[in-house]
BAFI-3210 file (N, C-alpha, C; in Angstrom, 3 decimals, decimal comma, padded with zeros to 6 digits):
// residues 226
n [1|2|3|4|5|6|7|8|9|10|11|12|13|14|15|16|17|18|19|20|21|22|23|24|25|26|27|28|29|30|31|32|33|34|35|36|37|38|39|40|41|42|43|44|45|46|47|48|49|50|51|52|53|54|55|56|57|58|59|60|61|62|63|64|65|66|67|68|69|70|71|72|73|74|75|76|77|78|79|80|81|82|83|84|85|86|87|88|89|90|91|92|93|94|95|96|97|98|99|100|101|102|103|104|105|106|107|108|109|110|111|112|113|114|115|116|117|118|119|120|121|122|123|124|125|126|127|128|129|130|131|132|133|134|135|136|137|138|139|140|141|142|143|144|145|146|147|148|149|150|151|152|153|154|155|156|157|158|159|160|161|162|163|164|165|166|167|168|169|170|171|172|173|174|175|176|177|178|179|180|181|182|183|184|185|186|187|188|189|190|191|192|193|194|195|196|197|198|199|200|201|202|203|204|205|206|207|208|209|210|211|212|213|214|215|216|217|218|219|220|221|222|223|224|225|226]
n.u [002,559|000,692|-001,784|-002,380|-004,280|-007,569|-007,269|-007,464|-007,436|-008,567|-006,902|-008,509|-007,099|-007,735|-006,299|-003,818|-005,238|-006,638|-009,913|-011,258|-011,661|-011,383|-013,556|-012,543|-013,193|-012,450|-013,864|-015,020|-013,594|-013,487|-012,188|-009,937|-007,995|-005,428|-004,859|-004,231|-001,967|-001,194|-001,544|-003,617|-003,518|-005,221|-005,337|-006,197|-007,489|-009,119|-010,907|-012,209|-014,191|-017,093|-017,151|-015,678|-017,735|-018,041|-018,741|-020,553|-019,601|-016,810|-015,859|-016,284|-017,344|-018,466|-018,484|-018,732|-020,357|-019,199|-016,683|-015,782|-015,778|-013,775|-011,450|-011,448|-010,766|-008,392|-006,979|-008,566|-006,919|-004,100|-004,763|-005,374|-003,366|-001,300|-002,098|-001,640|001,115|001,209|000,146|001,494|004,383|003,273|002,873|005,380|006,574|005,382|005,926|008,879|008,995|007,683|009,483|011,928|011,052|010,642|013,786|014,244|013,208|013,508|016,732|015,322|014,168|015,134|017,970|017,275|016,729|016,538|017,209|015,216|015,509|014,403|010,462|009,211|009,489|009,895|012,345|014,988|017,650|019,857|020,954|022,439|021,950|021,049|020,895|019,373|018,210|017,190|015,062|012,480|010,062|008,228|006,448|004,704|003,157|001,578|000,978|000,960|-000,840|-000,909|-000,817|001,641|004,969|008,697|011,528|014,848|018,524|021,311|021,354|018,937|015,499|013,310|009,424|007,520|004,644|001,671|000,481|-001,446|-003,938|-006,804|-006,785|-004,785|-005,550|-007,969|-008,020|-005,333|-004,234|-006,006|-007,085|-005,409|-004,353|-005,977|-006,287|-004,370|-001,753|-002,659|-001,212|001,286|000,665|-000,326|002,252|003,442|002,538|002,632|005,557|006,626|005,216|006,400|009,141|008,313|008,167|010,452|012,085|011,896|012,669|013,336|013,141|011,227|009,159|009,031|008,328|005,692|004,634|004,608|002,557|000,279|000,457|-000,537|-002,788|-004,434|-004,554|-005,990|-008,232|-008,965|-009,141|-011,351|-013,494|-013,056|-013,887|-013,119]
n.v [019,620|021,326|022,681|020,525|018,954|017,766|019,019|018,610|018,826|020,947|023,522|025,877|028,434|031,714|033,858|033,730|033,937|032,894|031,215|029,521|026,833|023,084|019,492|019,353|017,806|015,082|012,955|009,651|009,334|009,473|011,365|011,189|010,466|010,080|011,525|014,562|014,651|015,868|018,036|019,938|021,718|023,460|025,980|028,399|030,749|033,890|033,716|031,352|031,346|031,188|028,093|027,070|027,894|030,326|032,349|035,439|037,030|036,263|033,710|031,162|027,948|026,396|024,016|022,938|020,017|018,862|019,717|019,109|016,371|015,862|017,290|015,224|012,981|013,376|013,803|012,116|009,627|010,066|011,183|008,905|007,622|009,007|009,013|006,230|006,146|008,086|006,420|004,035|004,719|005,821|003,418|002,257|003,599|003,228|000,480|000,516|002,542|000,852|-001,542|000,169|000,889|-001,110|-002,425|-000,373|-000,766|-003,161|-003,318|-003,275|-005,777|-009,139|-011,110|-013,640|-016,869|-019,611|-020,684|-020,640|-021,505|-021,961|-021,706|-023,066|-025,586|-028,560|-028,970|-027,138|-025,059|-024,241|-022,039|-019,429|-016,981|-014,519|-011,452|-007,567|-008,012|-008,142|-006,523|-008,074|-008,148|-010,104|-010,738|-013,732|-015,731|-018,494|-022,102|-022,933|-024,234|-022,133|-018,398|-016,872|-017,399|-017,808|-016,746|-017,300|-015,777|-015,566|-012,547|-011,633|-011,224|-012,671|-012,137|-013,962|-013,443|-014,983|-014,978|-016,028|-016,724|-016,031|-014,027|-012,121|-011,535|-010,399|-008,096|-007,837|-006,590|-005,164|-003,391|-002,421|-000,486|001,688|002,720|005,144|003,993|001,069|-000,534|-000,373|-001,199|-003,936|-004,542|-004,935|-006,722|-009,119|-009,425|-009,447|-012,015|-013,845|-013,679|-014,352|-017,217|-017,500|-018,127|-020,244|-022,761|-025,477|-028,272|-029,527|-027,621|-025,590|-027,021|-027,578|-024,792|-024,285|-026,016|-024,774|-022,398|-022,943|-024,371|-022,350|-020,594|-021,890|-021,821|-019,236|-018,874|-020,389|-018,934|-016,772|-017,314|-019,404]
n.w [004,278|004,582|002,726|000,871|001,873|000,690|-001,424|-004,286|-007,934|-010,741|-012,134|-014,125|-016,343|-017,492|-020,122|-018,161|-015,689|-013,290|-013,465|-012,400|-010,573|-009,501|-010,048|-012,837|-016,296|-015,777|-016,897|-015,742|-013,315|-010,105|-007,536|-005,259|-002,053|-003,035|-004,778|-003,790|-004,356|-006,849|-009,492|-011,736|-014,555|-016,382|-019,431|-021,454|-024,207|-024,203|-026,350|-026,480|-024,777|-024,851|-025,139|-022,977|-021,403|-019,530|-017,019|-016,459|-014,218|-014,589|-012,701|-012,811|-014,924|-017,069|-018,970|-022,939|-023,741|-025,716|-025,429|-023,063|-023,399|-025,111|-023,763|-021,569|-022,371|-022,583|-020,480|-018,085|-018,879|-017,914|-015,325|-013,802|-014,162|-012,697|-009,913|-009,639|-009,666|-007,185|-005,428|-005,266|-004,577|-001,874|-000,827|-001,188|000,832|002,948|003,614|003,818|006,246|007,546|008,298|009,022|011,556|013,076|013,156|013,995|017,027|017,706|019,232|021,197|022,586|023,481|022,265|019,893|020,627|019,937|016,763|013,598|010,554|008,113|007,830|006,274|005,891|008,236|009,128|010,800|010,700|013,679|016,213|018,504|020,602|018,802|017,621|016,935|014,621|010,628|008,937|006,064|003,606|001,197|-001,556|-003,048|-005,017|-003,480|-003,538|-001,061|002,082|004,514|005,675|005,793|005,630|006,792|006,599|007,997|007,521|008,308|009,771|008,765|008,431|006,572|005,697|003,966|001,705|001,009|-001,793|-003,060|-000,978|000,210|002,627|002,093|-000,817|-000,083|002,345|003,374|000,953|-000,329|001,575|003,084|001,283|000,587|003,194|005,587|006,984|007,933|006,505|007,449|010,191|009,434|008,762|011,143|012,877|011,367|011,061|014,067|014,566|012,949|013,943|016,791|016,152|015,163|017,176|018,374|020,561|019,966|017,666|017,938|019,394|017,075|015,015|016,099|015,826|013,550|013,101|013,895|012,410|009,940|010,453|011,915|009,545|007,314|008,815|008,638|006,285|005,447|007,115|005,516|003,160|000,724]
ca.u [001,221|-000,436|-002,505|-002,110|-004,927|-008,587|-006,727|-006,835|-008,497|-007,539|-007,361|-008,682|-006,527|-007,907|-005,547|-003,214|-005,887|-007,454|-011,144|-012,285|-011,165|-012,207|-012,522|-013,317|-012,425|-012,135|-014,807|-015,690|-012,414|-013,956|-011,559|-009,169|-007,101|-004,006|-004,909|-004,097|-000,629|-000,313|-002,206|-003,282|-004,122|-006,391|-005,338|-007,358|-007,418|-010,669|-011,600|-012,893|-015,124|-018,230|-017,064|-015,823|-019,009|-017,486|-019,616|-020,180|-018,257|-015,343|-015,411|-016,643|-017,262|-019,735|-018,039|-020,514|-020,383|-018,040|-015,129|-015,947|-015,639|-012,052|-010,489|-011,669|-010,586|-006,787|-007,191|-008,972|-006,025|-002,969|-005,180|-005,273|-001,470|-000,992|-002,637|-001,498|002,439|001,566|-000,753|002,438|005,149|002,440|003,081|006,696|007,087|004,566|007,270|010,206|008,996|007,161|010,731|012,231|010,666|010,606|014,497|014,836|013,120|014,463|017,141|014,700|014,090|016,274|017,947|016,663|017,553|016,556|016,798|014,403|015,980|013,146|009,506|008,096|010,231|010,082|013,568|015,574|019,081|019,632|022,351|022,093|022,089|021,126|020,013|019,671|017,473|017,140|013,509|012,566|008,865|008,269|004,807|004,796|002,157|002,059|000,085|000,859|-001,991|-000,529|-000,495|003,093|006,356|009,426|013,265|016,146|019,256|022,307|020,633|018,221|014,142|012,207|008,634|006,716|003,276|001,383|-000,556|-003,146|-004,479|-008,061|-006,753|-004,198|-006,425|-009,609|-008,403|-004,270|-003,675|-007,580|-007,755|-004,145|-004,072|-006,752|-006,064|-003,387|-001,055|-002,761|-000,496|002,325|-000,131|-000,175|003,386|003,843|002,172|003,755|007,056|005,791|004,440|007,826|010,002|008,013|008,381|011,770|012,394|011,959|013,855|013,882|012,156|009,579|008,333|009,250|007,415|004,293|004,677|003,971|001,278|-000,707|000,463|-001,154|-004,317|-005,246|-004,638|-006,993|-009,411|-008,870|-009,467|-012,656|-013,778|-013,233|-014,795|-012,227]
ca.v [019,057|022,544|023,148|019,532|017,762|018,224|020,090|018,154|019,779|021,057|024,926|026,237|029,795|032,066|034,746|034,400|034,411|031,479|031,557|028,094|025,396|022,273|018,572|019,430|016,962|013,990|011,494|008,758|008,801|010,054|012,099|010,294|010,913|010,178|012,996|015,667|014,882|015,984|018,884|019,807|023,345|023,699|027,364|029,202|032,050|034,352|033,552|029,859|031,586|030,220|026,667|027,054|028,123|030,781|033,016|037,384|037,157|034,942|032,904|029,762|027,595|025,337|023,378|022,526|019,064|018,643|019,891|018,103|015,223|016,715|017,095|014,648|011,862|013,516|014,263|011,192|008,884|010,749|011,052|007,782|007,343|009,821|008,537|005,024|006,917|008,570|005,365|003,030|005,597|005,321|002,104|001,560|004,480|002,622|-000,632|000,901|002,984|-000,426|-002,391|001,052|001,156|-002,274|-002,853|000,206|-001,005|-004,367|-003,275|-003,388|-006,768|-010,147|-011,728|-014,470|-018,539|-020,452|-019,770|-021,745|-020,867|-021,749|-021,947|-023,924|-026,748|-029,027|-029,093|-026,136|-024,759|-023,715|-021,113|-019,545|-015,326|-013,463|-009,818|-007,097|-008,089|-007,007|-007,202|-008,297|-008,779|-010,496|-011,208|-014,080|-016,757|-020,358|-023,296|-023,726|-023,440|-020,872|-016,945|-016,317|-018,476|-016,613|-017,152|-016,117|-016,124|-014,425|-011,716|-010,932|-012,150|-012,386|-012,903|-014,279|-013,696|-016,245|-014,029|-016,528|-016,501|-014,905|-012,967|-011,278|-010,894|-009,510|-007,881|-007,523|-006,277|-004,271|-002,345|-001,721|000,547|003,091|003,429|005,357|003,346|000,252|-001,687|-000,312|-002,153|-005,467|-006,006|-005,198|-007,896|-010,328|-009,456|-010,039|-013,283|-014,754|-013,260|-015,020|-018,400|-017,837|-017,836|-021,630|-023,660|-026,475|-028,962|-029,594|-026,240|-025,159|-028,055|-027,026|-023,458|-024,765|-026,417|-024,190|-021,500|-023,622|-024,544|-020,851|-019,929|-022,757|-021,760|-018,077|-018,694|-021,065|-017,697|-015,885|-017,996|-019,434]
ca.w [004,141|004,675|001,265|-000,177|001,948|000,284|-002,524|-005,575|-008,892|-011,869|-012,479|-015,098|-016,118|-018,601|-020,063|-017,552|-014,326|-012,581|-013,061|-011,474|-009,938|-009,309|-010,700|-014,276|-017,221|-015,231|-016,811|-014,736|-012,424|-008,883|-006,651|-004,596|-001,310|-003,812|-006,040|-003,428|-004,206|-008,012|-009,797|-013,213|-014,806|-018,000|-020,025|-022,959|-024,748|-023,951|-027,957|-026,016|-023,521|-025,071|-025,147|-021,488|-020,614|-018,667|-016,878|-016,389|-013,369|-014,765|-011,706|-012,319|-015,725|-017,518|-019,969|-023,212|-023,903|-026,807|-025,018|-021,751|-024,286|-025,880|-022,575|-020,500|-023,217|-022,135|-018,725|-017,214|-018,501|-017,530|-013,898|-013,381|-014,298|-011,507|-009,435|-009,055|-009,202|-006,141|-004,509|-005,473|-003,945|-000,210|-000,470|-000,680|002,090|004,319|003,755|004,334|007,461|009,078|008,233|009,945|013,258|013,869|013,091|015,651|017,970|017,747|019,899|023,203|022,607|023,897|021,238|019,998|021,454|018,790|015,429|012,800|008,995|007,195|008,297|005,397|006,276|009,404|009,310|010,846|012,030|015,326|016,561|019,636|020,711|017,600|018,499|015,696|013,195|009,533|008,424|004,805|003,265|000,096|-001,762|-003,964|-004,680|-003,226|-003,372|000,609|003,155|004,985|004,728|005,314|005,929|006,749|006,521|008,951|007,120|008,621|010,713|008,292|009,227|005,692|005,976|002,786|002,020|-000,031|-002,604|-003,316|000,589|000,763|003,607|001,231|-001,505|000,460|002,831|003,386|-000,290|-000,335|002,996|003,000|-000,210|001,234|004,687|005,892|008,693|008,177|005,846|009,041|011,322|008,963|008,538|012,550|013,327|010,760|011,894|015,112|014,828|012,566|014,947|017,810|015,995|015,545|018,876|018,941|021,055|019,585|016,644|018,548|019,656|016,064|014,653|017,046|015,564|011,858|012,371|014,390|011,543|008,671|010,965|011,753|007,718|006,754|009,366|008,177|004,656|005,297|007,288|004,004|002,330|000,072]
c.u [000,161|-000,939|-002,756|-003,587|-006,607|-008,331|-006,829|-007,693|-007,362|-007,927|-007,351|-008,183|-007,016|-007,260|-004,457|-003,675|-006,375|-008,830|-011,964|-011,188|-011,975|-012,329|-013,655|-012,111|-011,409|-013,045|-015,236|-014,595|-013,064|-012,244|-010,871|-008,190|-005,591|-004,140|-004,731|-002,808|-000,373|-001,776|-002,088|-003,904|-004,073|-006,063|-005,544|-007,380|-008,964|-011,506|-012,376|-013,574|-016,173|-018,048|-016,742|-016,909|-018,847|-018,254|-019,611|-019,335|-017,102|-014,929|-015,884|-017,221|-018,465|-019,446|-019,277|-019,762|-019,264|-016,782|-014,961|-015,349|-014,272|-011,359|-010,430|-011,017|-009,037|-006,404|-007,575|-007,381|-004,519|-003,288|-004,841|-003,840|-000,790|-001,109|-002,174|000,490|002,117|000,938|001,056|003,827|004,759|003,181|004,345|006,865|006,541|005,958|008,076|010,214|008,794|008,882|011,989|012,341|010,869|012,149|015,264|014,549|013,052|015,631|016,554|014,485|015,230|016,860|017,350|017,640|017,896|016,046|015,902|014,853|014,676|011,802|008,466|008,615|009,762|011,688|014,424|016,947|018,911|021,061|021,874|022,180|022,302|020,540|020,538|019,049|017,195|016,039|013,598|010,928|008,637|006,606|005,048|003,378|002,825|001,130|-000,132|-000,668|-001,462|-000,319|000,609|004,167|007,192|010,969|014,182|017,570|020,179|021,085|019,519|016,644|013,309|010,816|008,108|005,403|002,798|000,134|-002,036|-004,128|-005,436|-007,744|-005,995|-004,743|-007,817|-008,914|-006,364|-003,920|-005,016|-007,270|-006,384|-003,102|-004,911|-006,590|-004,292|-002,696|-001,501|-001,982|001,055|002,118|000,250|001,159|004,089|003,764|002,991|005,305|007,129|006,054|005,875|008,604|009,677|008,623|009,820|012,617|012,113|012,687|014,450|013,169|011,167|008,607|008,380|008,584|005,601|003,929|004,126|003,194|-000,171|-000,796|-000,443|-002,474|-004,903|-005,027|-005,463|-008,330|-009,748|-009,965|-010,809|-014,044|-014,387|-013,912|-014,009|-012,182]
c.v [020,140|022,750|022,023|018,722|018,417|018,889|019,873|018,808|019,950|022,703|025,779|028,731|030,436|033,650|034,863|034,185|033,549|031,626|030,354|027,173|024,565|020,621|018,701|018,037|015,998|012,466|011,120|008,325|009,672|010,566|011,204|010,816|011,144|011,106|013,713|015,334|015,277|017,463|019,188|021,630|023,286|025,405|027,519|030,544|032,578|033,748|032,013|030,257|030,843|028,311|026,246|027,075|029,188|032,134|034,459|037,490|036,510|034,686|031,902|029,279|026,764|024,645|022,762|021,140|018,259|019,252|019,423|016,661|014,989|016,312|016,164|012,944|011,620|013,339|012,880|009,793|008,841|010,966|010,122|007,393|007,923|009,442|007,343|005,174|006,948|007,113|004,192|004,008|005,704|004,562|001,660|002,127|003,778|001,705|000,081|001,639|001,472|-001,079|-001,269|000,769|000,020|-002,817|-001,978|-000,242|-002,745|-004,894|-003,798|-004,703|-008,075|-010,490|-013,347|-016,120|-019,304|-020,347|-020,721|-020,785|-020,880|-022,620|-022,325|-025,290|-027,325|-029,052|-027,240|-026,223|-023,887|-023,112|-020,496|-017,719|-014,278|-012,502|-009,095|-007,083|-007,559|-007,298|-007,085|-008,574|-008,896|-011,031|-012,249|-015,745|-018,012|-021,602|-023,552|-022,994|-022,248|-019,385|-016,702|-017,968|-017,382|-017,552|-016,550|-016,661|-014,559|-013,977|-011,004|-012,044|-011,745|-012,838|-012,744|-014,422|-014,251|-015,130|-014,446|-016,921|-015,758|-014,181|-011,771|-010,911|-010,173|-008,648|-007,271|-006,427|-004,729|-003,231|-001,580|-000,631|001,801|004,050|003,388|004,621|002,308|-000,993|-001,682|-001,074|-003,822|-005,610|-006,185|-006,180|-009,132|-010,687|-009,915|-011,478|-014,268|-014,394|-014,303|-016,317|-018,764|-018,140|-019,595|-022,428|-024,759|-027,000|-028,776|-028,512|-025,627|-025,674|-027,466|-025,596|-023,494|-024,928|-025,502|-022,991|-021,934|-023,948|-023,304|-020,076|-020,624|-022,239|-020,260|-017,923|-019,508|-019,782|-017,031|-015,912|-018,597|-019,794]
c.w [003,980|002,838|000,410|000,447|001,375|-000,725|-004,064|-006,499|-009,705|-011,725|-013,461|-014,938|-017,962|-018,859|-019,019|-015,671|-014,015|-012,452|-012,612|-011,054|-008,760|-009,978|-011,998|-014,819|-017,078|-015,999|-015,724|-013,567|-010,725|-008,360|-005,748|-003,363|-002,148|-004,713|-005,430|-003,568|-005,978|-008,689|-011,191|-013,467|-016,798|-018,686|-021,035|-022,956|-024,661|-025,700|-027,433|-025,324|-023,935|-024,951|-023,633|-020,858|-019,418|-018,126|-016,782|-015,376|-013,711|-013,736|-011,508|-014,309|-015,913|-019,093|-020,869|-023,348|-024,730|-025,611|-023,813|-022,511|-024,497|-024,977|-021,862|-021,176|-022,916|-021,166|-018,107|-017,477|-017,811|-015,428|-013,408|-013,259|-012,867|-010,020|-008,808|-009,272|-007,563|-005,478|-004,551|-004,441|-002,333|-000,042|-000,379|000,340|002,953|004,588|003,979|005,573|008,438|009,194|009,205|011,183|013,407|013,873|014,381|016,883|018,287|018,627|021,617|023,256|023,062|022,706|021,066|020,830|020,142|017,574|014,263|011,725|008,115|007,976|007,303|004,997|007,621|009,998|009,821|011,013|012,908|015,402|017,828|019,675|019,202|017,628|016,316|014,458|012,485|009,345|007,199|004,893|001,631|000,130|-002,809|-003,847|-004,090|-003,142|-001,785|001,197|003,523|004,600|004,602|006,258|006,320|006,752|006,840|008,718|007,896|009,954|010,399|008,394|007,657|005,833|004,176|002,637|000,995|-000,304|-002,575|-002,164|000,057|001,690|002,773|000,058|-001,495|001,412|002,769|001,870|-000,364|000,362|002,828|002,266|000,701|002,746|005,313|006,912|008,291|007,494|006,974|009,727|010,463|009,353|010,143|013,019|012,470|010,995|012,866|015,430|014,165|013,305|016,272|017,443|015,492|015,801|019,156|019,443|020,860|018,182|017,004|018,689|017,982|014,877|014,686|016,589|014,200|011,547|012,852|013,352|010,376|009,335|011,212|010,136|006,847|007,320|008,559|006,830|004,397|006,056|006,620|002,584|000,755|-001,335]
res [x|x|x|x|x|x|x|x|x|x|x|x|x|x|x|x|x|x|x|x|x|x|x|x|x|x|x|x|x|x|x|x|x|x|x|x|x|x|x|x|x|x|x|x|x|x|x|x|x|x|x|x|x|x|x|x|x|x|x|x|x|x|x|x|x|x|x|x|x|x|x|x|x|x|x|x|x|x|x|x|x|x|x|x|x|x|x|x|x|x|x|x|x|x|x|x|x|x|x|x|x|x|x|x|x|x|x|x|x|x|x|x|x|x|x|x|x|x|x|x|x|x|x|x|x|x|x|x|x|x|x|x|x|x|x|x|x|x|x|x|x|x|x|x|x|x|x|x|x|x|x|x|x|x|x|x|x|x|x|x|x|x|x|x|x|x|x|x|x|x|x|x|x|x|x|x|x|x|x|x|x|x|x|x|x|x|x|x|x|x|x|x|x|x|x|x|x|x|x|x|x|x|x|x|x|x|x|x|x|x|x|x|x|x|x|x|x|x|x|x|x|x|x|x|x|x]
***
């Protein structure tokens, strides 16, 4: 991590020698935490000094206009490409660490009693001591009220998140791109919370688990303003 955080830029090398750096021949793409993970370097022959804009000390630049233009026409889309590489690459690592820790520490837990297969049904099956759990998270739209459903097949606990939810489009999908840990934090809790309902002992309680799931995702989304 040493040298990568605050680091991003491009470095401009002339002859051979690094005489700036910095974020040249970007356009209109601002600077990004995900840009300290990839780097670019600009090199010219001294016969471009004037168009560099390159100053008596050759340590720092002033690109004229036209070639700000040139480069930045190359540079800003290939950034962006980069960019949402490394932002997409976060994001599966976040998933696969939260689905991690929580399958390790899965162990400390009881196993479950009662198992509910699918939680966008009223209808379940029931089995009895299932310890171990695999975690799964899937995004896909749904017409249902609710933000997520989930489904415990075998030993494996999928939870499903309903795309078209205002919570997942303001705020789960939003916040969870920029800030480090917090898409860890979301799916803790979702695991969490399908895991709890699970754990139902019977219809009834499993029943009672449904609807209170679909009444706080209505209330949620009237919140959000839907």
């Amino acid at each position: 991590m040493r040298g990568l955080s605050r680091g991003a830029g491009v470095s401009v090398v002339r002859a051979g020698r690094e005489v700036a750096f910095g974020w040249f021949f970007m356009g209109e793409k601002r600077r990004e935490n995900y840009d300290d993970w990839w780097r670019c370097e600009v090199s010219f022959d001294p016969a471009l000094d004037e168009y560099f804009g390159l100053t008596n000390c050759k340590q720092q630049i002033a690109p004229v206009p036209e070639l700000e233009s040139i480069l930045s026409a190359d540079l800003e889309p290939v950034a962006r490409l980069l960019n949402v590489r490394v932002r997409n690459a976060f994001l599966k690592l976040r998933r696969e660490s939260a689905t991690r820790v929580v399958e390790t520490r899965e162990r400390l837990l009881p196993p479950l009693d009662g198992k509910l297969q699918d939680s966008s049904t009223r209808r379940g099956a029931y089995r009895r001591h299932i310890g171990g759990l695999r975690y799964r998270m899937r995004e896909v739209p749904s017409f249902e009220d609710a933000f997520y459903t989930f489904r415990l097949v075998g030993k494996t606990l999928t939870v499903i998140l309903n795309t078209n939810h205002p919570f997942y489009r303001r705020i789960f999908e939003m916040k969870s791109k920029d800030v480090p840990g917090e898409r860890f934090a979301w799916e803790s809790v979702l695991f969490a919370l399908a895991r709890a309902e699970a754990d139902a002992k019977d219809a009834r309680e499993a029943e009672c688990y449904r609807r209170k799931r679909v009444r706080w995702s209505n209330v949620l989304a009237t919140f959000l303003g839907n």
